[in-house]
N, C-alpha and C positions, 0 to 999 in steps of 0.2 A: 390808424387813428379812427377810422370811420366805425370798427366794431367798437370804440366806448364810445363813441356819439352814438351809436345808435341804441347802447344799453345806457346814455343818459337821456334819450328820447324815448326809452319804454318805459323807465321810471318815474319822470314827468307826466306822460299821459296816464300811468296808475295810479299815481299820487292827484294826479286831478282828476278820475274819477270818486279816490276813495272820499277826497273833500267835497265833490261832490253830493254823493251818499250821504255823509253826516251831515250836508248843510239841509239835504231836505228831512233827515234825522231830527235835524232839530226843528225846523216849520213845524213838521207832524208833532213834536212832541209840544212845541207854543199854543199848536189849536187843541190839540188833545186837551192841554191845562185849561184852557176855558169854560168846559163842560167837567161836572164831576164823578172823572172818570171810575172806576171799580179800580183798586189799589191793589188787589189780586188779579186782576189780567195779566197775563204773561207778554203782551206786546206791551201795557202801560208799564212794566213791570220793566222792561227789556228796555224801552223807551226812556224811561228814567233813570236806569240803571249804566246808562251810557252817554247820558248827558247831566246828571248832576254834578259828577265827578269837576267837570268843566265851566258850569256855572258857578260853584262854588267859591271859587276865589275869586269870582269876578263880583258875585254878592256881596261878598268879605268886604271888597276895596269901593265897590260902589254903593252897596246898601239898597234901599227901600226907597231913594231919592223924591223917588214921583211916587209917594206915597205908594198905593197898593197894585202899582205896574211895575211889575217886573222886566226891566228891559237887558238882565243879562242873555236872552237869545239872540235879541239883536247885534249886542255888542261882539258875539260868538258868530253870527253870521258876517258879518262886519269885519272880522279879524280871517275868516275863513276864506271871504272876498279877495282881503288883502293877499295875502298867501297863495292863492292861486295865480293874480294877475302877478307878484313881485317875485318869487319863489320860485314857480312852476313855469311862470314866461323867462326869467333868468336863465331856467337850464334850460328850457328848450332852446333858448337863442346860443345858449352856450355849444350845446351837443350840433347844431347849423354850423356855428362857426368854427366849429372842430373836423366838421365834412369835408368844408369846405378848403380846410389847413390854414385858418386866418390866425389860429393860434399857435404859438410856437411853444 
């Protein structure tokens, strides 16, 4: 049992890197919008390109609310937060108590 705890405790800490990466993915891409970026940069470009796909529906359902703030980054950091502490702490504590043989 202890080799799938320990290949659900490699998964967990890759998967909380990659959320990692895309939460600060998305910081960079909320400060970047502040300033008017060149729309052919290949980072703005790359930047966008991997985070509208995700704001998108979240625009859709929440809109323009606060007028000209767009708060779907936050709401994608917000849900990224989530996921890592409920998701990512779930397995690990799973793949612990699988070491341990608490699970049967």
């Amino acid at each position: 049992m202890f080799i799938f705890a320990n290949l659900l405790l490699a998964i967990a800490h890759i998967l909380d890197i990659l959320l990692t990466v895309y939460m600060w993915i998305v910081i960079i891409s909320a400060l970047i919008s502040w300033v008017n970026p060149d729309p052919y940069n290949p980072i703005v470009r790359f930047l966008k390109g991997i985070t509208e796909p995700v704001y998108r529906p979240i625009r859709r359902v929440i809109g323009y609310r606060l007028g000209p703030i767009d708060i779907s980054p936050m709401v994608v950091i917000l849900a990224v937060i989530f996921i890592k502490y409920f998701f990512i702490g779930s397995l690990i504590e799973l793949a612990y108590k699988l070491k341990r043989g608490g699970i049967i």
